[in-house]
Biopython code that builds the backbone (N, CA, C, O; Angstrom):
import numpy as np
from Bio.PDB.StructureBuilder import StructureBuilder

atoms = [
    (1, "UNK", "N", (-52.896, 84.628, -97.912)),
    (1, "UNK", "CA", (-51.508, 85.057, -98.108)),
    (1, "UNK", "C", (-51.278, 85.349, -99.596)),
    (1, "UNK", "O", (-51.650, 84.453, -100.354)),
    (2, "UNK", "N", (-50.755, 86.394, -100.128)),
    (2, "UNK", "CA", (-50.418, 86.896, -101.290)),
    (2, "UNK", "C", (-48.433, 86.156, -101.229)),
    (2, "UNK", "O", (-47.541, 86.239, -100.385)),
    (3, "UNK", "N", (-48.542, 85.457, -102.684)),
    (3, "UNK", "CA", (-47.346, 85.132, -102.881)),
    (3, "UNK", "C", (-46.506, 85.997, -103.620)),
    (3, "UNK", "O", (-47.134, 86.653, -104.452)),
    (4, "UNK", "N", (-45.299, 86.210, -103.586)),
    (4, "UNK", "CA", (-44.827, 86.684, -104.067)),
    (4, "UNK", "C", (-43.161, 86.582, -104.386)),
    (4, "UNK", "O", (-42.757, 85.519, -103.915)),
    (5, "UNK", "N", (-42.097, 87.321, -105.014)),
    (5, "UNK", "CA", (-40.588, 86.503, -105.548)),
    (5, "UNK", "C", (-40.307, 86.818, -103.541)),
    (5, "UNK", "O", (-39.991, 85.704, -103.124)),
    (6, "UNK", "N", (-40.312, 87.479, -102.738)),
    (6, "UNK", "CA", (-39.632, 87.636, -101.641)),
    (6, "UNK", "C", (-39.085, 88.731, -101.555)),
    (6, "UNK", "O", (-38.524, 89.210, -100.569)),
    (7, "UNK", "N", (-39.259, 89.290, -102.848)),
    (7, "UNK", "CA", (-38.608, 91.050, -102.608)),
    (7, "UNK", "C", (-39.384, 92.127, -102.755)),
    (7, "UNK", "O", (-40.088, 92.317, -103.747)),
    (8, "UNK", "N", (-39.305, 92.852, -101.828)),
    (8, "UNK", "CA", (-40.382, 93.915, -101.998)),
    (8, "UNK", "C", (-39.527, 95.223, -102.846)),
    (8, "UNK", "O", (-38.473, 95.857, -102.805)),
    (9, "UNK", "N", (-40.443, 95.141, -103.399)),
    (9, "UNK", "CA", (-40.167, 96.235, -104.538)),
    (9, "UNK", "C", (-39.483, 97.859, -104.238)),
    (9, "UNK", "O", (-38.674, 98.666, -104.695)),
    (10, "UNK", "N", (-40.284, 97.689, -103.329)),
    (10, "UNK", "CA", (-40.077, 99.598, -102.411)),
    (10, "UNK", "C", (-38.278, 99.609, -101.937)),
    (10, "UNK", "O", (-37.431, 100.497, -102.036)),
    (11, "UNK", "N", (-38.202, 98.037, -101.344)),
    (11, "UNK", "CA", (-36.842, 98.207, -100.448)),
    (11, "UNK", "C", (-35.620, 98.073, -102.290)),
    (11, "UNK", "O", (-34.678, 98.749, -102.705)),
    (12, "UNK", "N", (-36.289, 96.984, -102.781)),
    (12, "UNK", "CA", (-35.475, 96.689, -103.767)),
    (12, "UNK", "C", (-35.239, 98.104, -104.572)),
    (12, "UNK", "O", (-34.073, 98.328, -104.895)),
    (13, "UNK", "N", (-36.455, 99.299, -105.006)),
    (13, "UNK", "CA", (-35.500, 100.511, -105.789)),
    (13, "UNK", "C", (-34.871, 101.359, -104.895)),
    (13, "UNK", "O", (-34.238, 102.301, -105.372)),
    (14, "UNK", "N", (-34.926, 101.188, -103.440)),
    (14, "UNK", "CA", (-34.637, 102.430, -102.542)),
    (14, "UNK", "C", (-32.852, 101.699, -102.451)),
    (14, "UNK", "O", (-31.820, 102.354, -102.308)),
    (15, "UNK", "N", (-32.965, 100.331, -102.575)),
    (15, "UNK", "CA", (-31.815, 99.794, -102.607)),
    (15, "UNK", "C", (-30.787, 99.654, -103.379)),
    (15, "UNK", "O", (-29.619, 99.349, -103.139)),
    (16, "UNK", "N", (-31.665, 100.055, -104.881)),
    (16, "UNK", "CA", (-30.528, 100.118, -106.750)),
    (16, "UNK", "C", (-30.378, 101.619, -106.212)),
    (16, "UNK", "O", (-29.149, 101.685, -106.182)),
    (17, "UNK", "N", (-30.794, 102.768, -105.803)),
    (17, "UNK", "CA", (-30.837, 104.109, -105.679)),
    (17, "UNK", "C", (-29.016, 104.208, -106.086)),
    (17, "UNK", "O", (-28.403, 104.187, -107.154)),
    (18, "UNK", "N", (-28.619, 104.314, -104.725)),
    (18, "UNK", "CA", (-27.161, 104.819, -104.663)),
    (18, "UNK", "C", (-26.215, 103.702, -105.831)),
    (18, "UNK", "O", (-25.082, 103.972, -106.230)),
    (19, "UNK", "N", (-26.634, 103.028, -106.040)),
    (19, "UNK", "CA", (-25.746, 102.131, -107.304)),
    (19, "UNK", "C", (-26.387, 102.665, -108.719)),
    (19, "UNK", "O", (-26.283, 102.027, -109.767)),
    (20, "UNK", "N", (-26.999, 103.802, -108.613)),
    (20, "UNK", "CA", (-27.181, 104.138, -110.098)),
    (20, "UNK", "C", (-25.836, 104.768, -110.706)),
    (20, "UNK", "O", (-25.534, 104.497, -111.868)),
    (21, "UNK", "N", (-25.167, 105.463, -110.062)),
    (21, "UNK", "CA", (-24.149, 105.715, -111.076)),
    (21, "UNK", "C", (-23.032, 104.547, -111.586)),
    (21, "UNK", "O", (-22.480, 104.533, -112.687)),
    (22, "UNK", "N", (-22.820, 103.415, -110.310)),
    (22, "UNK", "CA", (-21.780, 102.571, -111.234)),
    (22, "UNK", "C", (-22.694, 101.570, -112.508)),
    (22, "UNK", "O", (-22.238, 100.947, -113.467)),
    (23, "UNK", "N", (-24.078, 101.733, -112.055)),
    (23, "UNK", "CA", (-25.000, 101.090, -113.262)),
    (23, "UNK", "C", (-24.656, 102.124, -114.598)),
    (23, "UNK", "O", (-24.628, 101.434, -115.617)),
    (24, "UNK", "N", (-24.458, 103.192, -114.813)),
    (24, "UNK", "CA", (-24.442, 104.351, -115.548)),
    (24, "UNK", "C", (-22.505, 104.170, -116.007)),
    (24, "UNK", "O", (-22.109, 104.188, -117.172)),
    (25, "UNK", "N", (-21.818, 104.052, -115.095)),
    (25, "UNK", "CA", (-20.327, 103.746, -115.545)),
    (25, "UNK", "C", (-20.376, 101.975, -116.335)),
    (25, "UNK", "O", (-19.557, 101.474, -117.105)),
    (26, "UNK", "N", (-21.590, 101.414, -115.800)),
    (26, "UNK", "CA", (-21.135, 99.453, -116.587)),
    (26, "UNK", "C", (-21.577, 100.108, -117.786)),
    (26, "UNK", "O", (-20.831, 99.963, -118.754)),
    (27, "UNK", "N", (-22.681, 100.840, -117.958)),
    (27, "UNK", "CA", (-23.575, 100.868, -119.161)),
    (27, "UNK", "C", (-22.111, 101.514, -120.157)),
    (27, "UNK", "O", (-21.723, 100.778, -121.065)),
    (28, "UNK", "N", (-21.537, 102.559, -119.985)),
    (28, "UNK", "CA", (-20.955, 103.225, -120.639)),
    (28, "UNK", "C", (-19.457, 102.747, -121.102)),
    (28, "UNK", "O", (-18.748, 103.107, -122.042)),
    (29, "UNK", "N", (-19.241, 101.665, -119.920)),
    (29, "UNK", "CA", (-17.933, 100.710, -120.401)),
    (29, "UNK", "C", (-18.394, 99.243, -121.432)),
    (29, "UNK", "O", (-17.693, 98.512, -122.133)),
    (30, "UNK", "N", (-19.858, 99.239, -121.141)),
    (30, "UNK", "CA", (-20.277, 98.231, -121.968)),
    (30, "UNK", "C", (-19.975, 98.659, -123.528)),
    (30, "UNK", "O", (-19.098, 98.269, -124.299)),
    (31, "UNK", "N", (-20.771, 99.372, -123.653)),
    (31, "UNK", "CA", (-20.518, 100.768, -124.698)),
    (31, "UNK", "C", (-19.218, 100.780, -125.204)),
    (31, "UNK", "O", (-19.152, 100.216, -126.296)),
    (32, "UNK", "N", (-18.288, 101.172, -124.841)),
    (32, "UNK", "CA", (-16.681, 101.421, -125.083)),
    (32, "UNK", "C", (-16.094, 100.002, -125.780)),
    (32, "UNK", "O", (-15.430, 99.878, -126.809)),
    (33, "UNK", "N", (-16.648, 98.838, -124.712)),
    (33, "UNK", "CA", (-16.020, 97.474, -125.131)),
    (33, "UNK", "C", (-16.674, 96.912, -126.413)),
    (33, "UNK", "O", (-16.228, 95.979, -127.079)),
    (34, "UNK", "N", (-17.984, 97.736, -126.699)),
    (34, "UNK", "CA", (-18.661, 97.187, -127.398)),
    (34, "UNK", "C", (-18.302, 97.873, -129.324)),
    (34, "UNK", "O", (-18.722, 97.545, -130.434)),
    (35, "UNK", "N", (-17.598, 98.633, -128.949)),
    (35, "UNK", "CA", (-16.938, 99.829, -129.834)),
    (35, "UNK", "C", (-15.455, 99.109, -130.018)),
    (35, "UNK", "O", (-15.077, 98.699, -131.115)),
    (36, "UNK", "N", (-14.683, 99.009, -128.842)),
    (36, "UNK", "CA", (-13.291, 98.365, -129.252)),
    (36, "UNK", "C", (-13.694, 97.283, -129.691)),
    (36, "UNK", "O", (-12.958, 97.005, -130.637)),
    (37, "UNK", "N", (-14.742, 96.196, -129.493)),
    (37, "UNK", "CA", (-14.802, 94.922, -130.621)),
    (37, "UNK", "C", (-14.857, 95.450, -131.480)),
    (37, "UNK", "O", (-13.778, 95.302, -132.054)),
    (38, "UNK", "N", (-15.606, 96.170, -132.136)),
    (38, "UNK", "CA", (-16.235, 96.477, -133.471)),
    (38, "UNK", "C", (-14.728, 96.931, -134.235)),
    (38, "UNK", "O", (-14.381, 96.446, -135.312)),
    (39, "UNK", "N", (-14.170, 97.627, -133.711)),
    (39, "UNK", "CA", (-12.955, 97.919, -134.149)),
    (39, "UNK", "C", (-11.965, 97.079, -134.649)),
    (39, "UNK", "O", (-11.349, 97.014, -135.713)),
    (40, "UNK", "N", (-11.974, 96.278, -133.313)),
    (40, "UNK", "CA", (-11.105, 94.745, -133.824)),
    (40, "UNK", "C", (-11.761, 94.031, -135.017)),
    (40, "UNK", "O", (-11.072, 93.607, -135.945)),
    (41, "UNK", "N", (-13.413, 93.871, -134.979)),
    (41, "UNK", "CA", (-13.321, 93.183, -136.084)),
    (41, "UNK", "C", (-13.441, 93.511, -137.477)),
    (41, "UNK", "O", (-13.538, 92.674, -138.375)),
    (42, "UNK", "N", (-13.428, 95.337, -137.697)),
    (42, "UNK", "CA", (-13.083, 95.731, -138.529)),
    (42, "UNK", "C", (-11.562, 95.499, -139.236)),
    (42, "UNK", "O", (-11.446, 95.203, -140.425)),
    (43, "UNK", "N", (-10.586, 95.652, -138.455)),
    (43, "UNK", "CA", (-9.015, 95.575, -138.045)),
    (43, "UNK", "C", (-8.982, 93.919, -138.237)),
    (43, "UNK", "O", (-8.062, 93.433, -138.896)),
    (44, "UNK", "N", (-9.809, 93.225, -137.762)),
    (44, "UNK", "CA", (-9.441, 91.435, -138.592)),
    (44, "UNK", "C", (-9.704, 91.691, -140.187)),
    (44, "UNK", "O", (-8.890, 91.336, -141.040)),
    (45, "UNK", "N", (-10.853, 92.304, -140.469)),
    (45, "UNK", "CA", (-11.405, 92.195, -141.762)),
    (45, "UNK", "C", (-10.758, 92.625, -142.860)),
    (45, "UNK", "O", (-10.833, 92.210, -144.017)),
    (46, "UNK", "N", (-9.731, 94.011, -142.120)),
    (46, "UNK", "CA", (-8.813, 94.274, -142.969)),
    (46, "UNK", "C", (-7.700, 93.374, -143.203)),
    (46, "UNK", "O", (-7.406, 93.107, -144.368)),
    (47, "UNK", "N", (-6.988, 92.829, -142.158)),
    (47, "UNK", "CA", (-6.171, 91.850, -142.210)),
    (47, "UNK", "C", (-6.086, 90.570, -142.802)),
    (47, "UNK", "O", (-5.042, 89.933, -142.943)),
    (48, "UNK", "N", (-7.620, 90.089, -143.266)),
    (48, "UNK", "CA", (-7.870, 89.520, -144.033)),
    (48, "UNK", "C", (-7.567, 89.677, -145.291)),
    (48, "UNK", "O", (-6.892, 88.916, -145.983)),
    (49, "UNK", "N", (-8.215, 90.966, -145.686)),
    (49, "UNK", "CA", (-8.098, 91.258, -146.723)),
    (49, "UNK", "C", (-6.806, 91.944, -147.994)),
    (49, "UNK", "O", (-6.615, 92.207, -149.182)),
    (50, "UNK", "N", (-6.301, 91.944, -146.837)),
    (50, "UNK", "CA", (-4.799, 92.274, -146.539)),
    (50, "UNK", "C", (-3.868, 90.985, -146.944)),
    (50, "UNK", "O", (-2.767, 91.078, -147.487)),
    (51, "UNK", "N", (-4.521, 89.773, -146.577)),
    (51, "UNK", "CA", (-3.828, 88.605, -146.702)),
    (51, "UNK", "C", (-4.272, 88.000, -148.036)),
    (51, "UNK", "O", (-3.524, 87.261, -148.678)),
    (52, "UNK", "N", (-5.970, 88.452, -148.594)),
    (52, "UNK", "CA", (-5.713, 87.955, -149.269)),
    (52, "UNK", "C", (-4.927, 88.711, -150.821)),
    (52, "UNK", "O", (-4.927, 87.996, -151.822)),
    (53, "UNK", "N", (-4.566, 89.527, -150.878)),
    (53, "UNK", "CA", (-4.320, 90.595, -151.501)),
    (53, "UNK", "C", (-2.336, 89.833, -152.459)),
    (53, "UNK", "O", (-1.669, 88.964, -151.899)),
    (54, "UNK", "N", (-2.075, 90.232, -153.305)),
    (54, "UNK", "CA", (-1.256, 89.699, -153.912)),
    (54, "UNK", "C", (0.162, 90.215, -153.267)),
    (54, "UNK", "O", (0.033, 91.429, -153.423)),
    (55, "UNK", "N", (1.400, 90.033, -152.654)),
    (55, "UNK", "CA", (2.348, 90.423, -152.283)),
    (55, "UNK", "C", (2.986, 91.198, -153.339)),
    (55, "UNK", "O", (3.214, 90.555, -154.364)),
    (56, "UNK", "N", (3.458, 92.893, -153.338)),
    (56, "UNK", "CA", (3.553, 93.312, -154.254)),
    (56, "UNK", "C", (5.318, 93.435, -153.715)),
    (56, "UNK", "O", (5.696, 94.148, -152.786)),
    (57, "UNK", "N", (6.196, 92.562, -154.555)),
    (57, "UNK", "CA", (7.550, 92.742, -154.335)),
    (57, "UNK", "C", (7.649, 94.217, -154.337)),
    (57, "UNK", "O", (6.851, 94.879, -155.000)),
    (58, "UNK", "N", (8.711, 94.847, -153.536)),
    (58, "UNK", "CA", (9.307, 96.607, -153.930)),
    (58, "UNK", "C", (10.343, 95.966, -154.760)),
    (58, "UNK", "O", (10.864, 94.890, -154.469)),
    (59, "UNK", "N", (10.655, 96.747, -155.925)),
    (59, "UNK", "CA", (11.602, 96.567, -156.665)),
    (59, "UNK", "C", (13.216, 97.289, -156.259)),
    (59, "UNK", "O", (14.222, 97.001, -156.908)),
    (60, "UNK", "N", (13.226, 98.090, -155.282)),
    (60, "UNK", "CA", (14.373, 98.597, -154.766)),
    (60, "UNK", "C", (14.885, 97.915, -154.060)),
    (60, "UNK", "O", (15.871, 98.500, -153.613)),
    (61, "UNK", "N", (14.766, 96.738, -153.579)),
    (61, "UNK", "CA", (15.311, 95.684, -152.787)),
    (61, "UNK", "C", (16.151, 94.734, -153.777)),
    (61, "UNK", "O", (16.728, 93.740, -153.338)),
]
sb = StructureBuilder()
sb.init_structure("model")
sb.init_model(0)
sb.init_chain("A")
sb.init_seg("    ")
for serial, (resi, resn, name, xyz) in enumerate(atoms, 1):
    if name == "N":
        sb.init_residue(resn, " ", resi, " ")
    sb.init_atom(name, np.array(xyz, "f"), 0.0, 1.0, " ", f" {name:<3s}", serial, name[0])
structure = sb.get_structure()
């Protein structure tokens, strides 16, 4: 007897087949989310820097 995980390979890609495109929509929302972090933590970094920055009174007040 040949051991093996229990999945045969043939059924398992004939079976990802028709789920390739929402694999192709995770990949591309992974992508997106992975872009809006980057954003945010650009957008903290400024806010940081922002905070640490000296409060410049307006003098027209």
């Amino acid at each position: 007897m040949v051991k093996h995980s229990g999945i045969n390979p043939e059924i398992s890609i004939t079976h990802c087949r028709p789920n390739a495109l929402p694999l192709q929509l995770s990949i591309v929302n992974c992508q997106l989310s992975t872009v809006n972090y980057q954003r945010s933590t650009v957008n903290y970094q400024l806010s940081t820097i922002y905070q640490g920055l000296p409060i410049i009174v307006n003098p027209a007040q």
